[in-house]
N, C-alpha and C positions, 0 to 999 in steps of 0.2 A: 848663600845657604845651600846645604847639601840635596842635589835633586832629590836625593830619597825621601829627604824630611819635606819637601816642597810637595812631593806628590803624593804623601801621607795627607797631608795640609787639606788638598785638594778634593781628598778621599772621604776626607771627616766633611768637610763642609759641605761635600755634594750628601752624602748620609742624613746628615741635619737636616738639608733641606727638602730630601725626602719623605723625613720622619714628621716635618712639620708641614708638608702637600699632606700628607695624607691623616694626619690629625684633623684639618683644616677641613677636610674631607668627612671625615667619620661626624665631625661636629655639625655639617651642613647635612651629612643625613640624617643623625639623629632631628636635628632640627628642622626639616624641609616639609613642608604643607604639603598633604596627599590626596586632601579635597573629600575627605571624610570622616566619621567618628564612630567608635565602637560602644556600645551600650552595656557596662559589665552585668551579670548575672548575680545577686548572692546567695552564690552556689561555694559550699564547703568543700575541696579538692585534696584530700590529705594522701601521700606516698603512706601504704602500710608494711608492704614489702620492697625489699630489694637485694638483688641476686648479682651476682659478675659472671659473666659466661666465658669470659675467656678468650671472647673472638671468637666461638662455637657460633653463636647462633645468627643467622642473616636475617630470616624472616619468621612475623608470627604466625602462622595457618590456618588455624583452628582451636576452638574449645569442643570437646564432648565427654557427656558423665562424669563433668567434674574433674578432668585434665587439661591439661593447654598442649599442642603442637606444634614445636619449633621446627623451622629447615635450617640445616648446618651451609657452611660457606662450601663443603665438600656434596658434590650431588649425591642423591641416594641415603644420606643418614638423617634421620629423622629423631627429635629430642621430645620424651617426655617429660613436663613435668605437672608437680600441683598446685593447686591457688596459694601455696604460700613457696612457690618458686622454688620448693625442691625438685630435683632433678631426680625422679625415680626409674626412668628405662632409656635407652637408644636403639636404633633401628636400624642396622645397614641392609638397606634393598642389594637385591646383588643384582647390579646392571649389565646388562650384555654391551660390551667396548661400543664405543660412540664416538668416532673423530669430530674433534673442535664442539664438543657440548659445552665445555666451559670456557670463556667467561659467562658468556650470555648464557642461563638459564634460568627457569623458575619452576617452584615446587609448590606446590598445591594442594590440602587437602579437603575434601568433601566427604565425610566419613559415610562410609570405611573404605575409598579409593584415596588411590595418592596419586597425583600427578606430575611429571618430573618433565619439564619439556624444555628444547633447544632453541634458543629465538633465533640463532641463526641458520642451524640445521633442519628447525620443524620434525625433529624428533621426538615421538609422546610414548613415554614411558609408564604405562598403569599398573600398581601396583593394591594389591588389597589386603586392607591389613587384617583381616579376619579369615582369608582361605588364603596366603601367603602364595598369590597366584603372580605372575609380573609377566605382561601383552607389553610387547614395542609395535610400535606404527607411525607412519607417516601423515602431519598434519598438511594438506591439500591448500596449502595458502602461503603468500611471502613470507620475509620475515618478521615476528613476530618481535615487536614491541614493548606488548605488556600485555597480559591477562590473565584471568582471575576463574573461577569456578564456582558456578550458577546453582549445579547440583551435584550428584555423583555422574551423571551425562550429561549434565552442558557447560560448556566451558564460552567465556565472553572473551574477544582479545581486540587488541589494536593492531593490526596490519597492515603493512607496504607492498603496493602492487610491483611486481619485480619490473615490468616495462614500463609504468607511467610514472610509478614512483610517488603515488599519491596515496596514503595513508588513508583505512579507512576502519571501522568497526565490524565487528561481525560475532559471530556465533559459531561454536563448533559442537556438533554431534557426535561424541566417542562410539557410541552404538549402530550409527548409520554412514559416518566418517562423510557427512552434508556438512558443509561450508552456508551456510546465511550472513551474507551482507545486508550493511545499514542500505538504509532508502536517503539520499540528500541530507545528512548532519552533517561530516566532515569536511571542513573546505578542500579542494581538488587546488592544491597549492605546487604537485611534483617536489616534495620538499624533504622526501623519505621518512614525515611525520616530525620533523623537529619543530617547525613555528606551532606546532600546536600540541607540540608535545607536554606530559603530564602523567598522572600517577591515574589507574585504572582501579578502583575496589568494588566489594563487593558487600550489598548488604542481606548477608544469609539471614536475617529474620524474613525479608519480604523479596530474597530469591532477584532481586535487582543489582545492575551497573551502575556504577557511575564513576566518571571520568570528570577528573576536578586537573584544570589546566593550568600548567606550570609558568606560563609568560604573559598571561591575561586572568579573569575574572570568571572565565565560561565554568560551568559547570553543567552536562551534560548526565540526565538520569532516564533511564531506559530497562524495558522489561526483558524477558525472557523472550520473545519474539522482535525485539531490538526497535519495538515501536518508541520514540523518542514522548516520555509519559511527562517531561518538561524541562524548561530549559534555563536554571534561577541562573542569579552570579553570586561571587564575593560581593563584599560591601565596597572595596576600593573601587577608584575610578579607572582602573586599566582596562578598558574594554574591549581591546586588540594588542595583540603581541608587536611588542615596537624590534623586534630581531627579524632577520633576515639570513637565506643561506645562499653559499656557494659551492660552485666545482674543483674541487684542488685534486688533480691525479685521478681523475675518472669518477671522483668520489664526493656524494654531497655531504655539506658540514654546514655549520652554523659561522654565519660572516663576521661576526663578532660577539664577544660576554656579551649574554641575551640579559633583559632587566627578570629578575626572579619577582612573582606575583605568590603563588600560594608553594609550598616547602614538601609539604605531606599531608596526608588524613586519614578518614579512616568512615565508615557507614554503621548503624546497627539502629535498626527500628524505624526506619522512612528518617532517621537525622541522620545529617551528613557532621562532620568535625574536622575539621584546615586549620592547619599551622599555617598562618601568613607571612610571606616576606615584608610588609608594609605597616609601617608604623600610623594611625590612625592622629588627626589631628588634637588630639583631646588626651595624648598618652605624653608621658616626658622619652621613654624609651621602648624600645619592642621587646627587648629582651634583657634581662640580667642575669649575674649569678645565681639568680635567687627563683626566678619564674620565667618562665613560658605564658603567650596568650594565644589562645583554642577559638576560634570561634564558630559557631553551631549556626546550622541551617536544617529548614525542612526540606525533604524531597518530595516537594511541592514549589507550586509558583509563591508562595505565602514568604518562601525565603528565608532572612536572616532572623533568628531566633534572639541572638545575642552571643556575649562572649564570658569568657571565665580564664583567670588566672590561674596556671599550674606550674607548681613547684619544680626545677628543673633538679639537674641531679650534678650541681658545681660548672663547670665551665664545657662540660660534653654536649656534643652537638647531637641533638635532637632528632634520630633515623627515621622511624615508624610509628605509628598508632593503632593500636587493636582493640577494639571497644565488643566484648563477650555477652554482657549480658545489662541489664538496665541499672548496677549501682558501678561499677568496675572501668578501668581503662587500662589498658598496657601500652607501656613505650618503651622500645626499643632506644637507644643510647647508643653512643659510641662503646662501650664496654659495662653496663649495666643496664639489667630492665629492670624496671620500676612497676609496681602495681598501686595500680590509685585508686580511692573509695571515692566518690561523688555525692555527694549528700547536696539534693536540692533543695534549699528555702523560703 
């Protein structure tokens, strides 16, 4: 037989057995016991709106007076729209040049400042949208993580101590440019914040953090003085990040694909809301074409509230959650946002 055709032969059959490891695969996680159960809510979730951005918009911001506030993928441009996802205004900040701001940034608004800052250069750009005033300054702490804005002066972030390398919470004062660090929450792991890393938001009804962890169950909520006000989890049984890091080229990393526990969320009125990674014992699948499962907590030790079903938007992966006011939810998509009404029964 001609080697060509021999090593074709070869090619298919390793292919096949690929496609069939990894079916084999997808079936044992759908299938696999997680050692708990979700309790749904019947709560009414319907999409009423939805918008394509285009790949415009990265993050949702803010609602005020009846707007919503987008951050575009490019720093400094800022997207208006209304509750029915028209796009009525954009904003380009004019930024005074900033080497290596991008990729790593985040943009913030606490009306009527905007914050634009560099997590790897600790660059804090404020801008005001009402006296079109824009202050650059330098944030007094490593690099910067993740964080979120408390008021129009306090900002909450996650940060890496440049020498120990240990990850820890804190507070920043735009008005006094004071650093406040947490007191004993963060483990002291040297691990430049990856084993506990996680998605940081903000709940602007009641001016609170909270840090919902991406490889375990912690969920971490704390005030404006970073006093640690309780400490619930998810409903899974991850109780500890089963991932670990290494040194490769001076540089620490994650030692291997970490197991994903909670995906994204989002805060507004002492409830918390998580996208899970983990399919609950009492569920056939986590996810389909068709829905998304949210599942709600208080920001309280009282904990899991329960869950509810949301209509996803075809086969786009699920980015962000932005929860405005007490009927409303926004999700951000791979290229569409959605607005959802929440009618509870």
């Amino acid at each position: 037989m001609n080697k060509k055709v021999i090593a074709l032969c070869i090619l298919v059959f390793s292919a096949v057995g690929v496609l069939s490891a990894l079916n084999v695969t997808h079936r044992h996680q759908q299938g696999q016991m997680n050692g708990f159960n979700r309790s749904f809510k019947n709560w009414k979730v319907t999409p009423v709106r939805t918008a394509s951005f285009e790949n415009h918009f990265r993050e949702m911001c803010t609602y005020h007076n009846g707007y919503l506030y987008f951050s575009d993928a490019v720093p400094g441009r800022i997207w208006i729209a209304d509750t029915n996802l028209q796009t009525i205004d954009s904003i380009k900040i004019p930024l005074p040049e900033i080497n290596r701001l991008t990729p790593v940034f985040y943009t913030l608004i606490a009306y009527p400042k905007v914050f634009i800052i560099g997590g790897n250069t600790r660059d804090l750009i404020q801008y005001n949208l009402q006296t079109k005033i824009v202050e650059r300054s330098k944030i007094p702490s490593g690099v910067i993580k993740n964080v979120v804005a408390l008021t129009p002066e306090l900002l909450a972030m996650r940060s890496v101590d440049t020498g120990t390398k240990d990850a820890f919470l804190c507070t920043y004062n735009v008005l006094t440019n004071e650093i406040k660090k947490e007191q004993g929450i963060s483990p002291l792991l040297h691990d430049a914040g990856f084993i506990y890393d996680g998605k940081l938001v903000a709940d602007p009804a009641n001016r609170r953090a909270i840090h919902i962890s991406r490889y375990c169950n912690q969920l971490w909520v704390l005030d404006t003085q970073l006093n640690l006000l309780c400490k619930p989890h998810t409903i899974d049984t991850f109780s500890t990040p089963s991932t670990n890091v290494v040194v490769r080229k001076g540089n620490i990393t994650l030692a291997g694909p970490p197991r994903e526990v909670n995906l994204t969320g989002c805060a507004y009125g002492g409830v918390i809301y998580v996208k899970s990674a983990k399919k609950a014992d009492n569920e056939k699948e986590l996810k389909s074409s068709h829905h998304f499962v949210i599942d709600v907590y208080n920001e309280t030790n009282d904990g899991y509230i329960g869950s509810f079903h949301m209509p996803g938007a075809g086969e786009q992966l699920l980015r962000k959650l932005f929860r405005y006011n007490d009927n409303h939810l926004l999700a951000l998509y791979e290229k569409n946002i959605v607005l959802y009404k929440i009618e509870k029964k």
